[in-house]
PABA-599045 format. One record per residue (C-alpha): residue in one letter; residue number from 1; x, y, z. Coordinates in nm, 3 decimals. Layout:
<rs>
+--------+-------+---------+---------+---------+
: kolkol : vexdo :    east :   north :      up :
+--------+-------+---------+---------+---------+
:      a :   NUM :       X :       Y :       Z :
...
+--------+-------+---------+---------+---------+
</rs>
This chain:
<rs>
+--------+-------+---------+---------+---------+
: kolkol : vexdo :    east :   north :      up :
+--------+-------+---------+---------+---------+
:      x :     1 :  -0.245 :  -2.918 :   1.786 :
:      x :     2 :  -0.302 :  -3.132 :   2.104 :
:      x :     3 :   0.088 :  -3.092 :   2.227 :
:      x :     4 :   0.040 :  -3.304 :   2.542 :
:      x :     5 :  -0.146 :  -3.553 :   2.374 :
:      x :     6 :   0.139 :  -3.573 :   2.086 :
:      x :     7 :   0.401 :  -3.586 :   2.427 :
:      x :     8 :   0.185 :  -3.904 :   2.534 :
:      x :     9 :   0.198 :  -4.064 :   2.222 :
:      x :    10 :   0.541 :  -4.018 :   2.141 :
:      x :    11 :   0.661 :  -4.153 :   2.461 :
:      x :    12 :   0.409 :  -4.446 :   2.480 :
:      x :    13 :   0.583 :  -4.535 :   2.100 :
:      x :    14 :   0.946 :  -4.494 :   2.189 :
:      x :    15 :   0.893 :  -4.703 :   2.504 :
:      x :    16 :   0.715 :  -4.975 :   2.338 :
:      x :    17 :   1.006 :  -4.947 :   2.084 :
:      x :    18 :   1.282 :  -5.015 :   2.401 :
:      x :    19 :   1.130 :  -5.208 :   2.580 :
:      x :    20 :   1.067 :  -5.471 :   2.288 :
:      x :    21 :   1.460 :  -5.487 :   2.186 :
:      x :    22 :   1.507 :  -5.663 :   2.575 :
:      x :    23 :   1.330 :  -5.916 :   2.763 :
:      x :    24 :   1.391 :  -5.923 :   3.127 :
:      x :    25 :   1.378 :  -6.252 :   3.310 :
:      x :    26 :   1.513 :  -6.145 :   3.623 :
:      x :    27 :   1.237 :  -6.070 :   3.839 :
:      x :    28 :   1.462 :  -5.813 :   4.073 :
:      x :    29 :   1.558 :  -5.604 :   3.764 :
:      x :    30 :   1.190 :  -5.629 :   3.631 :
:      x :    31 :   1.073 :  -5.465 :   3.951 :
:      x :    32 :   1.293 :  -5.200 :   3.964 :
:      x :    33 :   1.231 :  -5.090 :   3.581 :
:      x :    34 :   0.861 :  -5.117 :   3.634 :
:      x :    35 :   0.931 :  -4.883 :   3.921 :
:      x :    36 :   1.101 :  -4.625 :   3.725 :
:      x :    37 :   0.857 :  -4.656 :   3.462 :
:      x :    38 :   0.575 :  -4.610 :   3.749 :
:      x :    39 :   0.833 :  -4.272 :   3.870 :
:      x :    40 :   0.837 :  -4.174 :   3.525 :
:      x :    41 :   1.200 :  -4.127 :   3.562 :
:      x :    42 :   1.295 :  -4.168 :   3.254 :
:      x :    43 :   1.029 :  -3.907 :   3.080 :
:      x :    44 :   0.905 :  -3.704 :   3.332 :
:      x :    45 :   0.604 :  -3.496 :   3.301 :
:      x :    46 :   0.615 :  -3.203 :   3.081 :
:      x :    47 :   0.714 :  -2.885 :   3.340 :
:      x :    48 :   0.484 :  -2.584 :   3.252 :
:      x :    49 :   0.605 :  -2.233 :   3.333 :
:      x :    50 :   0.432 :  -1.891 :   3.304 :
:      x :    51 :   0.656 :  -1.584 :   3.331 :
:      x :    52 :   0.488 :  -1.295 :   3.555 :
:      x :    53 :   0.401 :  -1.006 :   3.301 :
:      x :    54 :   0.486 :  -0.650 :   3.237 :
:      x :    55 :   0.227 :  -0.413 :   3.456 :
:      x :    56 :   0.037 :  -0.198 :   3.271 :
:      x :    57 :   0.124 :   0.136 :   3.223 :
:      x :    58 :  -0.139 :   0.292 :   3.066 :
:      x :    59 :  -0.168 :   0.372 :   2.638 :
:      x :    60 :  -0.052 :   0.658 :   2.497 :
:      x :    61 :  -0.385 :   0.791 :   2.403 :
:      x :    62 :  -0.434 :   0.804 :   2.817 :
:      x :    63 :  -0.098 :   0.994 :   2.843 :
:      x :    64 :  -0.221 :   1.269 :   2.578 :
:      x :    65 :  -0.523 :   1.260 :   2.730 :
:      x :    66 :  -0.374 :   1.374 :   3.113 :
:      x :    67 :  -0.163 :   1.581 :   2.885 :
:      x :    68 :   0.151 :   1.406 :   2.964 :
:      x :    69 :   0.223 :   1.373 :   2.602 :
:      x :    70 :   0.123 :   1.599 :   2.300 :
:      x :    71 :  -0.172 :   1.499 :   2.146 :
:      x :    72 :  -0.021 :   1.430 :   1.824 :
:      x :    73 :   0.171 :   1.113 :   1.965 :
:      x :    74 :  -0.192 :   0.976 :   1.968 :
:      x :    75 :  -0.182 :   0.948 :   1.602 :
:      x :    76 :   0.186 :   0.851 :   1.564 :
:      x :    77 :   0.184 :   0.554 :   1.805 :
:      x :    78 :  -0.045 :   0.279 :   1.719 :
:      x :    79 :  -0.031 :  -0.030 :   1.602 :
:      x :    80 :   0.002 :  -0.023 :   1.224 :
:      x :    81 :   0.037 :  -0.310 :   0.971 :
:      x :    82 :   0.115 :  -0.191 :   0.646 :
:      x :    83 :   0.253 :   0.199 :   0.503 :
:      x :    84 :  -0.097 :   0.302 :   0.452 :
:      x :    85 :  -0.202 :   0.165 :   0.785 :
:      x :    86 :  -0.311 :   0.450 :   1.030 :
:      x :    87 :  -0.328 :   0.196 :   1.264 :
:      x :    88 :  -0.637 :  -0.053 :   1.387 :
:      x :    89 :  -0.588 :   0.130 :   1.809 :
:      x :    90 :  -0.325 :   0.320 :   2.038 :
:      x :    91 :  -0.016 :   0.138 :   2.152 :
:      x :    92 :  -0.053 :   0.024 :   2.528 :
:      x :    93 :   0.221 :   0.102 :   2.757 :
:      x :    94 :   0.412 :  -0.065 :   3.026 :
:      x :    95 :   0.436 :   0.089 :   3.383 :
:      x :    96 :   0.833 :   0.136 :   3.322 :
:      x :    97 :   0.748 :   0.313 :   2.957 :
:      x :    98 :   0.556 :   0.535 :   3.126 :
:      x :    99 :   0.815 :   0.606 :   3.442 :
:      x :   100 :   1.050 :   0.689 :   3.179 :
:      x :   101 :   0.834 :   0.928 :   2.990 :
:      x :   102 :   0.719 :   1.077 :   3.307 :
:      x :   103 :   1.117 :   1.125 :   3.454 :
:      x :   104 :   1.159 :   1.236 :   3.059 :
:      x :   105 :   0.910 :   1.515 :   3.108 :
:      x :   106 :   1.053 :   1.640 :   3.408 :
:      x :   107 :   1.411 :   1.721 :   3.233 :
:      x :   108 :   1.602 :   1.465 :   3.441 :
:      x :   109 :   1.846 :   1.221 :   3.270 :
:      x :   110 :   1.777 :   0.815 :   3.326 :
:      x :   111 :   1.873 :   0.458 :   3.255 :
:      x :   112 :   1.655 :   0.200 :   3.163 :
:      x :   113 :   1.796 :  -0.160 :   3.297 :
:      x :   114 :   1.515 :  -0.382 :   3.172 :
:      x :   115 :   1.492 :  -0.731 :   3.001 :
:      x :   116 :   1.470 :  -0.786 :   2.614 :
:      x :   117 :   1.144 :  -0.733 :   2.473 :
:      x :   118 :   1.028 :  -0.519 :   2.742 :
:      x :   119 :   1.015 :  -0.202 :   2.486 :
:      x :   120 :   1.313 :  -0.015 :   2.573 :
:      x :   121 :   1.343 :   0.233 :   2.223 :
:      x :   122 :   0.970 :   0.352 :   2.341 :
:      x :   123 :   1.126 :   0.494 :   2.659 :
:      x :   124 :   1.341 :   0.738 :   2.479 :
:      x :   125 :   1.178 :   0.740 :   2.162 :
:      x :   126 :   0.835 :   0.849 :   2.251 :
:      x :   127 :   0.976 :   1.136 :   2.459 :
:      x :   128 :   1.197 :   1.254 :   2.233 :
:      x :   129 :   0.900 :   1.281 :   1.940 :
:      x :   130 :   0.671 :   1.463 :   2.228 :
:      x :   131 :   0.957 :   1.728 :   2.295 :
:      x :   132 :   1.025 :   1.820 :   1.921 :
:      x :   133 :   0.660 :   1.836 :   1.887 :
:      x :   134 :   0.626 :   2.056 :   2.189 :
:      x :   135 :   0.976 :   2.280 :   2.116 :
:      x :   136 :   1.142 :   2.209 :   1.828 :
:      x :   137 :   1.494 :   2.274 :   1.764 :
:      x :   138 :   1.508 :   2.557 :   1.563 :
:      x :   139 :   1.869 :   2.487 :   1.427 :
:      x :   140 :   1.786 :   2.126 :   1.353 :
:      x :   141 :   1.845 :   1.840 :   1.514 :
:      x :   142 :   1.711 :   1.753 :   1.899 :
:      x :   143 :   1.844 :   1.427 :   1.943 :
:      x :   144 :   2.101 :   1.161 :   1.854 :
:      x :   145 :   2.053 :   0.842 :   1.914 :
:      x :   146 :   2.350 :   0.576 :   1.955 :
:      x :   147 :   2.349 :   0.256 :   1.862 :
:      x :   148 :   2.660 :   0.024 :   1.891 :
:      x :   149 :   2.568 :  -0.186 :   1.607 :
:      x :   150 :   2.427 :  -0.104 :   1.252 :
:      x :   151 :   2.210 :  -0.393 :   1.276 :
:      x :   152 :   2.038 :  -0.175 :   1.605 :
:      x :   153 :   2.019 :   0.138 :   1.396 :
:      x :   154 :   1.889 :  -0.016 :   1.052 :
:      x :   155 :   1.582 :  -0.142 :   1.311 :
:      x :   156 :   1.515 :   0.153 :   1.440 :
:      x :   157 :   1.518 :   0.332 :   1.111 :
:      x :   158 :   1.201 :   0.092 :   1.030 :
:      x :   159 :   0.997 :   0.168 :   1.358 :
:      x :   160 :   1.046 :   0.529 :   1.307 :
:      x :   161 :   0.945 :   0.493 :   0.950 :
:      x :   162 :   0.629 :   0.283 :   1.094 :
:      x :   163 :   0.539 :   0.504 :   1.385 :
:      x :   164 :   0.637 :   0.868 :   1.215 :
:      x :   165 :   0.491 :   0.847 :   0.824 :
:      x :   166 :   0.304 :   0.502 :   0.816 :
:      x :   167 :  -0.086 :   0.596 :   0.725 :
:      x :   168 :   0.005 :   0.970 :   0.905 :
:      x :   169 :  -0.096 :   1.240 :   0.623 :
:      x :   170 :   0.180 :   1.432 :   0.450 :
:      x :   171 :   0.106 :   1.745 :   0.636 :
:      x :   172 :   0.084 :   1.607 :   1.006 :
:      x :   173 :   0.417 :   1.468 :   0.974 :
:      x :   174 :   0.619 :   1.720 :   1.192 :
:      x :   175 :   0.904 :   1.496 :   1.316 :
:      x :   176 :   1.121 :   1.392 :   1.096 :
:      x :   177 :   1.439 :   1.126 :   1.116 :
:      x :   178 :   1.761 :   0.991 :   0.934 :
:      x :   179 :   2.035 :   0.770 :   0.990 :
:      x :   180 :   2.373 :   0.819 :   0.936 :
:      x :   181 :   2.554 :   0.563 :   1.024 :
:      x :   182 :   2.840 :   0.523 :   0.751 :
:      x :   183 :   2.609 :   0.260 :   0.546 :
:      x :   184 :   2.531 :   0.534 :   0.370 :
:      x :   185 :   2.603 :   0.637 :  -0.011 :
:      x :   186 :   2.710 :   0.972 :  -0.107 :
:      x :   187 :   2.370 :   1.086 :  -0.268 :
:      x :   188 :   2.238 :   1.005 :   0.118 :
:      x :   189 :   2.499 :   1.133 :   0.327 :
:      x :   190 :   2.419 :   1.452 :   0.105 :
:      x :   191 :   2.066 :   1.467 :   0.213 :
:      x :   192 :   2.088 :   1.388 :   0.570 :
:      x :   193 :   2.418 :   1.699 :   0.558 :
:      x :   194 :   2.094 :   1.879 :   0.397 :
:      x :   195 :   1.787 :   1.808 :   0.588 :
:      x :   196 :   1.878 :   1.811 :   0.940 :
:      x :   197 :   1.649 :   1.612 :   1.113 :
:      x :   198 :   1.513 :   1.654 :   1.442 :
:      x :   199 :   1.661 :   1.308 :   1.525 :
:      x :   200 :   1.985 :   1.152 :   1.399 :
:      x :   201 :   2.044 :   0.787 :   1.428 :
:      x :   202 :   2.405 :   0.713 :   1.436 :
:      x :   203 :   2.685 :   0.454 :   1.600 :
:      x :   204 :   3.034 :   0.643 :   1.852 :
:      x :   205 :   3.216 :   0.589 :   1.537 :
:      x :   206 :   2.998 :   0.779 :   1.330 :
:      x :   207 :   2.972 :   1.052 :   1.569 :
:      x :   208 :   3.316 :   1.097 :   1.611 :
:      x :   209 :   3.341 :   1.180 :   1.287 :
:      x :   210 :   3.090 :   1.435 :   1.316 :
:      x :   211 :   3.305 :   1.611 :   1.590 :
:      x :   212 :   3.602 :   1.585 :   1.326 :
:      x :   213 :   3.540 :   1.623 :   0.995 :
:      x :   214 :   3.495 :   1.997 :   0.845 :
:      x :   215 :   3.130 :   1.941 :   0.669 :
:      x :   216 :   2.992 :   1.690 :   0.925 :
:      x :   217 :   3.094 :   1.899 :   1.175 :
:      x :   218 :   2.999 :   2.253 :   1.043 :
:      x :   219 :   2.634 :   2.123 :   0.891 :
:      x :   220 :   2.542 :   1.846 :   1.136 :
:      x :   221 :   2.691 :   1.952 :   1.496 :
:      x :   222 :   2.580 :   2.309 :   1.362 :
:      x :   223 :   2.235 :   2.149 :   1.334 :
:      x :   224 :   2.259 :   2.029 :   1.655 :
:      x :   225 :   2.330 :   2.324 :   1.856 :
:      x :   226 :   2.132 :   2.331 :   2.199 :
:      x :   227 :   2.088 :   1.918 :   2.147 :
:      x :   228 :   1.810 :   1.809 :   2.371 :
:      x :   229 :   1.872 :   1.424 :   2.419 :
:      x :   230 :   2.106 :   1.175 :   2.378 :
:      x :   231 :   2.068 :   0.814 :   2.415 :
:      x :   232 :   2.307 :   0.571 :   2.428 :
:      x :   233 :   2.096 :   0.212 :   2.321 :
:      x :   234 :   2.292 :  -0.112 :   2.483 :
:      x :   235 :   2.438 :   0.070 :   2.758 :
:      x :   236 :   2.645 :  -0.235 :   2.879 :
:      x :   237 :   2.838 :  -0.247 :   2.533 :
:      x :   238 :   3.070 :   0.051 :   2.658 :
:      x :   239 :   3.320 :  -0.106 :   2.861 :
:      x :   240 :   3.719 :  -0.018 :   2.910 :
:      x :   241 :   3.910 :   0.159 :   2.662 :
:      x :   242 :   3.598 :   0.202 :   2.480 :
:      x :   243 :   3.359 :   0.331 :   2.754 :
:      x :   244 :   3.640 :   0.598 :   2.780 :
:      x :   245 :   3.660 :   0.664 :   2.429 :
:      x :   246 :   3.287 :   0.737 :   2.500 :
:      x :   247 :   3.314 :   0.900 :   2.795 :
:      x :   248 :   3.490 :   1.164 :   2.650 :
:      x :   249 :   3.300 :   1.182 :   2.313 :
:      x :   250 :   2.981 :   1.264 :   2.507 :
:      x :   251 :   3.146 :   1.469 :   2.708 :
:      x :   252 :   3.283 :   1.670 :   2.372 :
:      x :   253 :   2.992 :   1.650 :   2.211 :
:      x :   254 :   2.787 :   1.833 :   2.469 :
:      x :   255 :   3.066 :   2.104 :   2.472 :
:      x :   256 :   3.074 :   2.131 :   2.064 :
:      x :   257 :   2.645 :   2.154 :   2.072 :
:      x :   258 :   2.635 :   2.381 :   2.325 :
:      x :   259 :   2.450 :   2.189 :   2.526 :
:      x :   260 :   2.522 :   2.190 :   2.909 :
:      x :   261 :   2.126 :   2.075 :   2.972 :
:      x :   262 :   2.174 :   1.785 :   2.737 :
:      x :   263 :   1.940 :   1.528 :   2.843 :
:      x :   264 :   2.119 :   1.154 :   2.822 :
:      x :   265 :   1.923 :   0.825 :   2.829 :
:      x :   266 :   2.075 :   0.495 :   2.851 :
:      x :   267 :   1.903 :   0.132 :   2.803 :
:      x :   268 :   2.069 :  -0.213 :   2.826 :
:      x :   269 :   1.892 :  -0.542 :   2.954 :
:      x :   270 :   2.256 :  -0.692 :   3.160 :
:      x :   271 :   2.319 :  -0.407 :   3.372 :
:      x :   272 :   2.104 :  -0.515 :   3.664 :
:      x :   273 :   2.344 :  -0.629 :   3.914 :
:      x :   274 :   2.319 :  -0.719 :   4.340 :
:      x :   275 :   2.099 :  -0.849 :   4.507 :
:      x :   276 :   1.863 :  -0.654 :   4.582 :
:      x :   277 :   1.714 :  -0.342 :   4.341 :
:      x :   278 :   1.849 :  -0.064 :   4.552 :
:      x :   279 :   2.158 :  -0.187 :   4.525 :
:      x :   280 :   2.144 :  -0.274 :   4.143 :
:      x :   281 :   2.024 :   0.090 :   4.114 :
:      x :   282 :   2.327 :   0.306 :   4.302 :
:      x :   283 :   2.557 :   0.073 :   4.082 :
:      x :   284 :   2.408 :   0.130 :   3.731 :
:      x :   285 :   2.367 :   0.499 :   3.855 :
:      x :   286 :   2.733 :   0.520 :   3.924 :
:      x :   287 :   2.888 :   0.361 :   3.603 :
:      x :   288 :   2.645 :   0.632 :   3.419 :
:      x :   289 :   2.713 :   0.924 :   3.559 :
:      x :   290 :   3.086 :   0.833 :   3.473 :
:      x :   291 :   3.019 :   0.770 :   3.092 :
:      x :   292 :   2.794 :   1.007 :   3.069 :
:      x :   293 :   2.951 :   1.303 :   3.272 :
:      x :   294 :   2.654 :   1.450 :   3.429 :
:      x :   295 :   2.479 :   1.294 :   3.736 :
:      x :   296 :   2.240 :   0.969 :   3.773 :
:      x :   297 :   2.047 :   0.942 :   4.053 :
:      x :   298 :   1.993 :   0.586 :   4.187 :
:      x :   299 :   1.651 :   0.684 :   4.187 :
:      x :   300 :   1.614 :   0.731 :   3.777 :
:      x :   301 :   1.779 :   0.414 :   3.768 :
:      x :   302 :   1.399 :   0.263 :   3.605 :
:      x :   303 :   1.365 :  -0.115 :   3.622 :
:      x :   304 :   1.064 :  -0.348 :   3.501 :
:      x :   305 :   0.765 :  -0.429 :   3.768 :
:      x :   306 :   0.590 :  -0.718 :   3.753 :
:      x :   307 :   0.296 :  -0.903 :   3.843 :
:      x :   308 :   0.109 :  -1.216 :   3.825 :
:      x :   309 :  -0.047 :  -1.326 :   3.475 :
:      x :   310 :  -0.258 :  -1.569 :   3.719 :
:      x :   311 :  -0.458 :  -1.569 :   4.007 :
:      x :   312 :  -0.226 :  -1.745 :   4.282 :
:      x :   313 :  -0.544 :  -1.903 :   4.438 :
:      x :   314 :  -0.675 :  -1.851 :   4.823 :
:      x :   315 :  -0.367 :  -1.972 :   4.986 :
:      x :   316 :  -0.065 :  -1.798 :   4.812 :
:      x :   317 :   0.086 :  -1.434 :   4.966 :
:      x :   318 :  -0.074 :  -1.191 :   4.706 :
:      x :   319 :   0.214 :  -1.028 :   4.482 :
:      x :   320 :   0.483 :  -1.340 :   4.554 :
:      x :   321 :   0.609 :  -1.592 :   4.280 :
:      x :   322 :   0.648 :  -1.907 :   4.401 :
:      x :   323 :   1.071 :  -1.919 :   4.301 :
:      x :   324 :   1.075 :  -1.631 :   4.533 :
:      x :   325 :   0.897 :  -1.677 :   4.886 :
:      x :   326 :   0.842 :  -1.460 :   5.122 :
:      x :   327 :   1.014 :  -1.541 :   5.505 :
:      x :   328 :   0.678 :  -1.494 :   5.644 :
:      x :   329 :   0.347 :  -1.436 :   5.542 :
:      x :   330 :   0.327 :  -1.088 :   5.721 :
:      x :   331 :   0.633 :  -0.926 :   5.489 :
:      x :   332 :   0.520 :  -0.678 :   5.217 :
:      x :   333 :   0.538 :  -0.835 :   4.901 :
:      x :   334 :   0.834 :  -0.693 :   4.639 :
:      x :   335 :   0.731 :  -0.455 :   4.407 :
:      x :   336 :   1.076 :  -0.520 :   4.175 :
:      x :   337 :   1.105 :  -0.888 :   4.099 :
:      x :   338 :   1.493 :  -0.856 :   3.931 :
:      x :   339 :   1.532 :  -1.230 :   3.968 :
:      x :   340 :   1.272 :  -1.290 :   3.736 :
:      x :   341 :   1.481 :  -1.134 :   3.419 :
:      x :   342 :   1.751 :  -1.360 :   3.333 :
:      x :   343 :   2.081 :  -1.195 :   3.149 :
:      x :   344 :   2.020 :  -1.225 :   2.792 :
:      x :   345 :   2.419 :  -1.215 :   2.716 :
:      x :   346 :   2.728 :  -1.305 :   2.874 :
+--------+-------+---------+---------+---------+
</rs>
C-alpha cells in the first residue's frame, strides 16, 4: 500500500468536499484561506520518525562460543516457530542482554531499567538456564522468579516452554520449569510439590505461602535450599506497604533457603529517573538494595544503549539524535540516550 499517496488523496477529497459547501466572495478572506491552504495549515505534512535502535550485543551462539555461556544455550535459544521447531538460527542479543549476562556470570546482583520490548526476561532468564546447566541445584530448585501479575507469569510459562522443550530432544532437556502461581488445580500443585524444578515461577503472594504453609514449605523451600537467583520482574510495582511486605519476604526467604549468596535481579521499564544516567543509576541502586536487602551498586544499575538506525549524513555530530544536541561540536557524544525511552505507565 502507497500510504502517502492514500494521505494525498484523502486530503485532496475532503478539501474538495469543504471547500464546495462555501463560496467566498470576499477577496480578503479568499486570500488568506488560499494562504493557509498554500501553509498547509490545516493538514500538514505527514511527520516521519525513526526511533534509534538497540546496539547489538552479540548472539548467543557467540557467547557459547567465548565460553561465556554453556554450549547447550546454543540449542535452547533460537528462534523457533512451532513445538517441533528446533529453530531456523540463534537468537541475537542486545548490548544490555549481554551486560547482564556478563554481571550475571560474575555473581553480582543487578537491575535492569530498560524500555518495553527491549528483552528484559532474557537478562535473567538466559543466565539462570546457563548456571543450572553449569551447577545444578542438587536439592531442587535454583531460582524463583516473581512476577506481580499472573498474566506476567502465564507468558513466561510459554517462552520457557518455547526456548526449553520446543524441537530440543527428550534427552537434552536438562532444565526444567513450573509455575505455581495459585492458578493451579490440585492434580498440578501436586506435581510441581513433586518435581522440583530448577526454576519456579511464582507471584509475593504465592511465595508467601510457601514460607507458611507446612507442605509448601517443607517440599518446595526444602527444594530450594542454597537458592541461586531471584528475580523480581516489574520492579517498580513494589511500592509502600507492599514494597515492605516484600522487603521482608525476600529478606525471609533468603534466611529460610539458606541462602546468604542469593543472587537477586530486578527489571522494570519506569524506574529510570534524573536527568542524567548516573544519577538515574545511584537512585534505582538505592531503592534496590532496600527491597532487596543486599547491596546494588550504581554501577549494575544496566540501562539500554543506543545508536543510530541511519546514517546522520556528512554534517551531523556522529552518535547525536537530533532531539538531543550536543552544546558544541567538540563534546563526546552520550553513550546512554535515557530521553529516548518514554515511561510506558504512569
Amino acid at each position: 500500500m502507497d500510504v502517502f499517496g492514500v494521505h494525498h488523496d484523502l486530503i485532496a477529497e475532503y478539501e474538495a468536499f469543504t471547500s464546495s459547501l462555501v463560496a467566498v466572495r470576499d477577496p480578503d478572506i479568499e486570500s488568506h484561506l488560499a494562504g493557509e491552504r498554500e501553509r498547509k495549515t490545516r493538514w500538514p505534512d505527514p511527520k516521519l520518525a525513526l526511533n534509534p535502535t538497540f546496539r547489538s550485543g552479540g548472539t548467543v551462539a557467540s557467547l557459547c562460543d567465548d565460553g561465556l555461556l554453556h554450549p547447550m544455550c546454543r540449542e535452547y535459544f533460537r528462534h523457533k516457530k512451532h513445538l517441533n521447531d528446533p529453530g531456523s538460527r540463534t537468537l541475537s542479543l542486545h548490548q544490555h542482554q549481554r551486560e547482564a549476562i556478563a554481571v550475571a556470570d560474575r555473581g553480582d546482583s543487578y537491575v535492569l531499567s530498560t524500555g518495553t520490548g527491549s528483552g528484559k526476561s532474557l537478562t535473567y532468564i538466559v543466565p539462570i538456564v546457563d548456571k543450572v546447566l553449569r551447577h545444578p541445584n542438587p536439592d531442587g530448585i535454583s531460582a524463583i522468579v516473581v512476577y506481580p501479575m499472573n498474566a506476567l507469569a502465564n507468558s513466561q510459562l510459554h517462552e520457557l516452554e518455547k526456548y526449553l522443550t520446543w524441537g530440543v530432544p527428550e534427552g537434552h532437556r536438562k532444565v526444567t520449569f513450573a509455575r505455581y502461581t495459585g492458578q493451579e488445580n490440585s492434580e498440578q500443585k501436586l506435581q510441581v510439590l513433586k518435581s522440583k524444578p530448577d526454576i519456579l515461577l511464582t507471584n509475593y503472594v504465592m511465595l508467601e505461602y510457601l514460607l507458611t504453609r507446612p507442605d509448601e514449605r517443607r517440599e518446595l523451600i526444602g527444594a530450594a535450599r542454597g537458592l541461586r537467583f531471584l528475580a523480581l520482574d516489574e520492579l517498580h510495582t513494589y511500592r509502600g506497604r507492599q514494597g515492605a511486605d516484600v522487603a521482608l519476604l525476600v529478606r525471609r526467604l533468603r534466611d529460610a533457603c539458606e541462602a546468604p549468596g542469593l543472587q537477586c535481579i530486578g527489571t522494570s521499564a519506569t524506574m529510570a529517573t534524573g536527568v542524567t544516567f548516573a544519577e538515574a543509576r545511584k537512585e534505582i541502586a538505592k531503592v534496590a538494595t532496600r527491597l532487596f536487602g543486599t547491596k546494588i551498586e550504581p554501577k549494575r544499575v544496566i540501562g539500554e544503549t543506543l545508536e543510530r538506525s541511519t546514517d546522520p549524513g556528512p554534517d551531523a555530530v556522529p552518535g547525536v539524535h537530533p532531539a538531543n544536541p550536543l552544546p558544541t561540536p567538540s563534546a563526546a557524544p552520550p553513550q546512554r540516550l535515557m530521553s529516548f525511552r518514554p515511561s510506558t505507565r504512569p
